[in-house]
N, CA, C and O of each residue as an XYZ file, in Angstrom:
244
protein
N     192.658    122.555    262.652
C     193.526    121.931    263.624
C     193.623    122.829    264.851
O     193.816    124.044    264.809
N     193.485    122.174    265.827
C     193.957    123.129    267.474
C     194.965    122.453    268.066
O     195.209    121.268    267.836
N     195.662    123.254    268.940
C     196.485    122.575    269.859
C     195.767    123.116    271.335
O     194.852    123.914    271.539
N     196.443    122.470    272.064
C     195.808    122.625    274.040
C     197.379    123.234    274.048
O     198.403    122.819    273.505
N     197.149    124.245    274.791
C     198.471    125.251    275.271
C     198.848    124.686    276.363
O     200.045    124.959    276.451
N     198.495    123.954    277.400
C     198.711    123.221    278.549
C     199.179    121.879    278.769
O     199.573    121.359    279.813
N     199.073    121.419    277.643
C     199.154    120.184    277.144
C     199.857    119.678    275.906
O     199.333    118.685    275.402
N     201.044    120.203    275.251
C     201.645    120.202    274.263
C     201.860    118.467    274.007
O     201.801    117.902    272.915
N     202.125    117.820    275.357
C     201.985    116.541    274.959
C     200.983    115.521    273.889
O     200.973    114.345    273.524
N     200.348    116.508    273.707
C     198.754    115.372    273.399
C     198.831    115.554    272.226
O     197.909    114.960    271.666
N     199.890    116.430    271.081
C     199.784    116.756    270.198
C     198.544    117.682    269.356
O     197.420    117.906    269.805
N     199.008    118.079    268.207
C     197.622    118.633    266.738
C     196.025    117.680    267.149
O     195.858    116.461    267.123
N     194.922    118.901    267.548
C     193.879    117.906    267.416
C     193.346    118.150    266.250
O     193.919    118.964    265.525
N     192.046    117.462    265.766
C     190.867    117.964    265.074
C     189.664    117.909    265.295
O     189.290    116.777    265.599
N     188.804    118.756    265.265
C     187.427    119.126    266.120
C     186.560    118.180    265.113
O     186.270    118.411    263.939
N     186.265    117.163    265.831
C     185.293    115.593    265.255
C     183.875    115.588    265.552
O     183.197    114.698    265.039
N     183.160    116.703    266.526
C     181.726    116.600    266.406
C     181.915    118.195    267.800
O     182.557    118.490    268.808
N     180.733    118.811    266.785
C     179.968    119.851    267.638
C     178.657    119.659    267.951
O     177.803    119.379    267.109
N     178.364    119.847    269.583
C     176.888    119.715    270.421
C     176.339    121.086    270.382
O     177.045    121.948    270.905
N     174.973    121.530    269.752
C     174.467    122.749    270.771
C     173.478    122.559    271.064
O     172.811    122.201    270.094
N     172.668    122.617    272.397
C     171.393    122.281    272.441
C     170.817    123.775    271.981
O     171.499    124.798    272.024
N     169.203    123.697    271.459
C     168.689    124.355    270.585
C     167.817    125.256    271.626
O     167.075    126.160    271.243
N     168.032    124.830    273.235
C     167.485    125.701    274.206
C     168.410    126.788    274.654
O     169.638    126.805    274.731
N     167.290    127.908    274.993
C     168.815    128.780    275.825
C     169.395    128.715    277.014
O     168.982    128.174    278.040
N     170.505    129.374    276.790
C     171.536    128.525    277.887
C     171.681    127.011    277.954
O     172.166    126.601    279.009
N     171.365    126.115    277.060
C     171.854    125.042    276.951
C     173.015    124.478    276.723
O     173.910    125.268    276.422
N     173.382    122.993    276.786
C     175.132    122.708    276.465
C     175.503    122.415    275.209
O     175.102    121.613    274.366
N     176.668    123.529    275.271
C     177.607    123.477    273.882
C     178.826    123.218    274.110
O     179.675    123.901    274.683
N     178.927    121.713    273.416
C     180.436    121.074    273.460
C     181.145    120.620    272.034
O     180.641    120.644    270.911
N     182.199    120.284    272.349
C     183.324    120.271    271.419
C     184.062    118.756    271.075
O     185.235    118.772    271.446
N     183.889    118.207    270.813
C     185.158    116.997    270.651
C     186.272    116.665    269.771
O     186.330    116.516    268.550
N     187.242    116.577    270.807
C     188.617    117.248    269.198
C     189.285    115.926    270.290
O     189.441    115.673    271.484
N     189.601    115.159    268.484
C     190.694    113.567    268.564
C     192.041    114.643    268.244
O     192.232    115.633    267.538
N     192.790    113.853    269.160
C     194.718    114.865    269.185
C     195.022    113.564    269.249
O     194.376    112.612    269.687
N     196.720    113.678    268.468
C     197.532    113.293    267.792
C     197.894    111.490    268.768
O     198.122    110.359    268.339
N     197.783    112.036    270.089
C     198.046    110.964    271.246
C     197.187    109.876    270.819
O     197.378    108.701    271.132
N     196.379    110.237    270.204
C     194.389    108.860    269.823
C     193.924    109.216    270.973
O     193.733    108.199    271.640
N     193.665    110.086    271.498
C     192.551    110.202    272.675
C     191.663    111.290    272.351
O     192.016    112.399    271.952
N     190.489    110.894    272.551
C     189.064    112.129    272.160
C     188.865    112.454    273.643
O     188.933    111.799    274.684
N     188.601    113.692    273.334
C     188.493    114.254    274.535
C     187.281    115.849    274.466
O     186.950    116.459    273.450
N     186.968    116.068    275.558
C     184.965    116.667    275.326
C     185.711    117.731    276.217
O     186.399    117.657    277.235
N     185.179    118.995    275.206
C     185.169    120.394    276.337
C     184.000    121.159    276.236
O     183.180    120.702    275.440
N     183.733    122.045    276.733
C     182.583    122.985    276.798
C     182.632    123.908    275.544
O     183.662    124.567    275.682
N     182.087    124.230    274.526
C     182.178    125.121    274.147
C     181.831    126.583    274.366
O     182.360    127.343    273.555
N     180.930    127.230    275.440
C     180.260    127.990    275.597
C     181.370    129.368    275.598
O     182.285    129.151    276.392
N     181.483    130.567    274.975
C     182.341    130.959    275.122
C     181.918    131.899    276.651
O     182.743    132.576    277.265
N     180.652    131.758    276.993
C     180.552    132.898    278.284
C     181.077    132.158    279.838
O     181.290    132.628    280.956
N     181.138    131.050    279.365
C     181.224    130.053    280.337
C     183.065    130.405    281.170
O     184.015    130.630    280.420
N     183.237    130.387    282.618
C     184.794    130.088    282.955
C     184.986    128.380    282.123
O     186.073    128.255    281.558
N     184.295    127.483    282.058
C     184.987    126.844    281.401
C     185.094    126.216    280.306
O     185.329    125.018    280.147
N     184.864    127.293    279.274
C     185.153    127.338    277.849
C     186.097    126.568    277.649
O     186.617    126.149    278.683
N     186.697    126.073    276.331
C     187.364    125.382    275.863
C     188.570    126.115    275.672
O     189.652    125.570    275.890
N     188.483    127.410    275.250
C     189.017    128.770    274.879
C     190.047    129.089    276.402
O     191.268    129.247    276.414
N     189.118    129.115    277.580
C     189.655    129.222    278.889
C     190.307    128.573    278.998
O     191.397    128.983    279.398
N     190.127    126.849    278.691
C     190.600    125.599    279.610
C     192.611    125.780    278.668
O     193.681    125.688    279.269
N     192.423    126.026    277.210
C     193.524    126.476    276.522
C     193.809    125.825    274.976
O     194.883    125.636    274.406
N     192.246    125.526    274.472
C     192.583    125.049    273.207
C     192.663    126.764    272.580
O     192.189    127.812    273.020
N     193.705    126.367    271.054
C     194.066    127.811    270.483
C     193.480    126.589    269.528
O     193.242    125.416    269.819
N     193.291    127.542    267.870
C     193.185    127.094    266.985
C     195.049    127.025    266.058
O     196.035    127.762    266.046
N     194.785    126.116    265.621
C     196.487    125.947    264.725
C     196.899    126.046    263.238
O     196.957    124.960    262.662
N     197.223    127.242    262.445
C     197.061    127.289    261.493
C     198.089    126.376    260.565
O     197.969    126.365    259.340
């Protein structure tokens, strides 16, 4: 489970499909359904400014 620190509204998500392309430097994304019913796509890359990590998903124990 994660929550978005910026976004407390949207409620508990859960991470529903991971992308990595198998090239380097290719795109790695994330899709996590939260509590609101909305899926929503972030970057996973952690070198990236806009990581998922950056943008403010935490993980939720």
């Amino acid at each position: 489970m994660v929550i978005h620190k910026r976004h407390p509204e949207w409620g508990m998500g859960r991470v529903i499909e991971e992308m990595n392309s198998i090239l380097p430097g290719g795109l790695s994304m994330i899709k996590i359904e939260f509590k609101d019913g909305t899926k929503r796509a972030f970057n996973n890359n952690i070198d990236s400014e806009l990581c998922c990590y950056q943008a403010g998903i935490r993980r939720h124990k």
